[in-house]
C-alpha positions in Angstrom: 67.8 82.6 74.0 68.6 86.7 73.7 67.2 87.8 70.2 68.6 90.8 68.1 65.4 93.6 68.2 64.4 94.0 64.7 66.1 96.7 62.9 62.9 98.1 62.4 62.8 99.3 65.8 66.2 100.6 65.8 65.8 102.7 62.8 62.4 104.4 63.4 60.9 103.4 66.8 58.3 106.1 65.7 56.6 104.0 62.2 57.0 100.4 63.9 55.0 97.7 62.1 52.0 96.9 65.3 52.1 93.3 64.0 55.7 92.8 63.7 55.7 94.6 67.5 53.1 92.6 68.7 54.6 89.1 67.0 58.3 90.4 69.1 56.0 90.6 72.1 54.1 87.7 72.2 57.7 85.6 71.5 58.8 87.7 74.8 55.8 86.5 76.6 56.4 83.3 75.9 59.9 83.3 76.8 59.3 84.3 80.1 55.9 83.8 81.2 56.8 80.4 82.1 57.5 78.7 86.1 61.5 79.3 85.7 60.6 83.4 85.7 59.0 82.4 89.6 62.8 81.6 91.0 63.9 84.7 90.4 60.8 87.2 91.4 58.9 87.9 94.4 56.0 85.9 93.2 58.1 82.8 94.7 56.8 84.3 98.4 52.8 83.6 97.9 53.6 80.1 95.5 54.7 78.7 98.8 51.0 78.4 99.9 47.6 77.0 98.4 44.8 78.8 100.8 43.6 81.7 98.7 43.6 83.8 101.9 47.3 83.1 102.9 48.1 83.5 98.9 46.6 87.3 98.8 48.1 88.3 102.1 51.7 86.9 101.2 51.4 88.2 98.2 50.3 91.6 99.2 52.9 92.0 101.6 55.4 90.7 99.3 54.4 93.0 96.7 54.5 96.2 99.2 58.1 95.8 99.8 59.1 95.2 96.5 61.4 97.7 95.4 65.3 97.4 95.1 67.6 94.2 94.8 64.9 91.7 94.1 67.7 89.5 95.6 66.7 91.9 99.0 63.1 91.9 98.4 62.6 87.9 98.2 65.3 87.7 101.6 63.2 90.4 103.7 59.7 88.6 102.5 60.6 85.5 103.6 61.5 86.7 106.7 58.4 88.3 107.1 56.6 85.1 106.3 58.5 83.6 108.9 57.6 86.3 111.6 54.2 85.0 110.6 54.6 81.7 111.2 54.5 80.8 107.9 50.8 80.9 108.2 50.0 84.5 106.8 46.1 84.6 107.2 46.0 82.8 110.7 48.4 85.1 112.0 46.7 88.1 110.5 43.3 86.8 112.1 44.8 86.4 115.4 47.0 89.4 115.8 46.8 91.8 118.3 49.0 94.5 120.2 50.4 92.0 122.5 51.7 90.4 119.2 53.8 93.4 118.1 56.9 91.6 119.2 57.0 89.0 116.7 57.7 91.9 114.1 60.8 93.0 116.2 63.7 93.2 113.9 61.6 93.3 110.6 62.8 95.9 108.3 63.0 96.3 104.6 64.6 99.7 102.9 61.7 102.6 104.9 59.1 99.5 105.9 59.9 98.2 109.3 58.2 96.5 112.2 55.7 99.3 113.1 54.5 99.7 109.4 54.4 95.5 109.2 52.2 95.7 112.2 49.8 98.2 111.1 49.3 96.3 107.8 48.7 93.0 109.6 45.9 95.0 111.6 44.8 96.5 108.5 44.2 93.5 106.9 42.4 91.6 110.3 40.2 94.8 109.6 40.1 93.9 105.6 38.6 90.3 106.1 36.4 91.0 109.2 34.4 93.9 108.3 35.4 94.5 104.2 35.0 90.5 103.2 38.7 90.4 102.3 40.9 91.7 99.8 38.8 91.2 96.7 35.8 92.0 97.6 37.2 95.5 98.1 38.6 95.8 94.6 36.2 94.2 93.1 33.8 97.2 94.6 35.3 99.7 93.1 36.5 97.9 89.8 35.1 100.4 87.5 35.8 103.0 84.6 37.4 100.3 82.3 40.5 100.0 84.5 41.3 99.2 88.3 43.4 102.8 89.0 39.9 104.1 90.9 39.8 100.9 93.0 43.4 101.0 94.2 42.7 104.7 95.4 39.5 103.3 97.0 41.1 100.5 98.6 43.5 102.9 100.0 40.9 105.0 101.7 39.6 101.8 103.3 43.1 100.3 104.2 44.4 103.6 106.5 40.0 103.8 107.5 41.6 102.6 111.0 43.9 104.6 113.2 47.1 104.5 111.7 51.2 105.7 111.8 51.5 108.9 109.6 54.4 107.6 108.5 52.7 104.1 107.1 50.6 106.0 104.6 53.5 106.1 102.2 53.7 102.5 101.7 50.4 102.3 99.3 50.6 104.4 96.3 47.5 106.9 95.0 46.9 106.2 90.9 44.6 109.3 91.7 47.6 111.6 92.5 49.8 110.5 89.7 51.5 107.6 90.7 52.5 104.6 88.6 51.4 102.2 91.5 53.5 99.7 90.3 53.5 97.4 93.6 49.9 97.2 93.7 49.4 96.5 89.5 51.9 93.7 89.9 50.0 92.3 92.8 46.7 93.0 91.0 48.6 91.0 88.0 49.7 87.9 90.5 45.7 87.7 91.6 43.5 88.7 88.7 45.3 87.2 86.1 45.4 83.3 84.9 48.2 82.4 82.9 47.7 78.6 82.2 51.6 78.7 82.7 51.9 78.2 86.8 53.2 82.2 87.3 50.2 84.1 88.1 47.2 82.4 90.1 44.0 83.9 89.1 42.4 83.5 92.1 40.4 86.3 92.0 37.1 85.1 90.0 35.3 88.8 90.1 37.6 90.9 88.7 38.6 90.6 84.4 42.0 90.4 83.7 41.2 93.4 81.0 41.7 95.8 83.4 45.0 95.3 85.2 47.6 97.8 84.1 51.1 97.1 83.3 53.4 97.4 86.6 54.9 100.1 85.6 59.1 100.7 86.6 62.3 101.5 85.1 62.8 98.4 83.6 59.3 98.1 81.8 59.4 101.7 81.1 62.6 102.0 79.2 61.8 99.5 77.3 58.3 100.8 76.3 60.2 104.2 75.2 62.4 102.4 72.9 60.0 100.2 71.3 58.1 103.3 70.6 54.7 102.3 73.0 55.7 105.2 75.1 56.5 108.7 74.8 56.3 110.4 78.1 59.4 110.3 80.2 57.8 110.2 83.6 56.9 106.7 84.8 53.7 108.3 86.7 49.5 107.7 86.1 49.9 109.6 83.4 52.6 107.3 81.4 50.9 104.1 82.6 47.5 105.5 81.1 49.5 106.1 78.1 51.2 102.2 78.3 47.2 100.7 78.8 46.1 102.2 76.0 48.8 100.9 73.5 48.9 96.9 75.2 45.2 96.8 75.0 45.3 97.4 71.5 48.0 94.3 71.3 45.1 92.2 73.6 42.5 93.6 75.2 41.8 90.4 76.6 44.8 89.9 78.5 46.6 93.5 77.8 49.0 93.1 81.2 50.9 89.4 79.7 53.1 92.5 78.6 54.9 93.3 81.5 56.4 90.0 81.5 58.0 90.9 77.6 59.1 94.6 78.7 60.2 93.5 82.4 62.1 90.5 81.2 63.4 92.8 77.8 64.5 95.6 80.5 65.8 93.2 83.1 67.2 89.8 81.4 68.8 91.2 77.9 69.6 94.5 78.7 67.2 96.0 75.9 68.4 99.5 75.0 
């Protein structure tokens, strides 16, 4: 169901109509915003369970090692599920250092074993002494946008001692980064789609102010329909990206990335 991009968009990305963009748009959310996008995306790792706890912490992890052959990405998360027992909160709850070895083998691109361990201990720390993962967004969620509250949850995830090396695997919005992992898992939690992709699950926290998960993909496709104009897929571009999808919805501005992720990823839009 590939459709032709208006001509208007090839002829002067720079004067595009906002209601024939956001009418192309909407048709591209539709399209893809819909439980056959779940087979093919990471997301498929936390639909496997129903207890909100395992669902953030599957999805979490997921979402950390999400970057490269998605094909790679869903293989290595499954694994790691399996390390777990398929039982992500129970094992997080019961982990200690004795434990270590049932991460032996794990790697996925620069995350291996010993960064897997640390975030399981991280996250034991998380729902012990934090009251879980939303609570500490939802603390921070201020400012009209949730870019504060992944640098705060950041200070409180590496709070414990902690592998230098294992800092790299959570980005800082507050030193220019896209943080496209966490806004994706953000998206899978906060937002409610009435269409069985994301869960919603986290009550506290408006969808308003996710941001787009910002990548190649949904970035290229931005800069050709004219919603962005800096070449850099940093803080600074996804600031830039916000602003133009909340005028589209401010309601539910992040429905986007499904449009400019499928666009960049499923028709080749160029």
């Amino acid at each position: 169901c590939r459709q032709r991009k208006p001509e208007t968009y090839a002829l002067k990305k720079n004067i595009i109509d906002k209601n024939i963009l956001k009418e192309f748009l909407d048709e591209k959310v539709a399209l893809y915003n819909n439980p056959d996008f779940i087979t093919s995306d990471p997301i498929q790792i936390p639909h496997k369970f129903t207890l909100k706890e395992d669902i953030e912490i599957a999805g979490f992890l997921s979402a950390t090692i999400a970057w490269g052959n998605r094909k790679s990405i869903i293989t290595n998360a499954t694994k790691l599920m399996d390390k777990m027992g398929n039982s992500p909160y129970d094992f997080v709850m019961e982990y200690t250092s004795e434990k270590a070895d049932y991460l032996d083998g794990f790697v996925h691109r620069t995350f291996n074993a010993e960064d897997a361990g640390f975030f399981i201990t991280s996250l034991q720390n998380i729902y012990k002494n934090h009251n879980g993962l939303e609570a500490v967004f939802y603390q921070h969620s201020k400012n009209g946008n949730l870019q504060n509250a992944i640098s705060e949850f950041k200070k409180v995830f590496f709070s414990i001692p902690h592998p230098g090396r294992t800092t790299k695997h959570i980005s800082d919005p507050l030193k220019n980064s896209a943080a496209k992992r966490i806004n994706m898992f953000l998206r899978w939690m906060v937002r409610t789609d009435n269409a069985g992709v994301d869960f919603g699950i986290w009550q506290t926290i408006a969808p308003a102010l996710l941001s787009c998960p910002l990548d190649v993909h949904s970035g290229n496709v931005a800069r050709n329909l004219g919603i962005l104009n800096r070449k850099q897929n940093d803080a600074k571009a996804l600031a830039l990206l916000d602003t133009e999808l909340r005028k589209l919805d401010p309601i539910d501005p992040v429905k986007y990335d499904f449009a400019l992720f499928g666009l960049g990823v499923f028709e080749k839009f160029s």
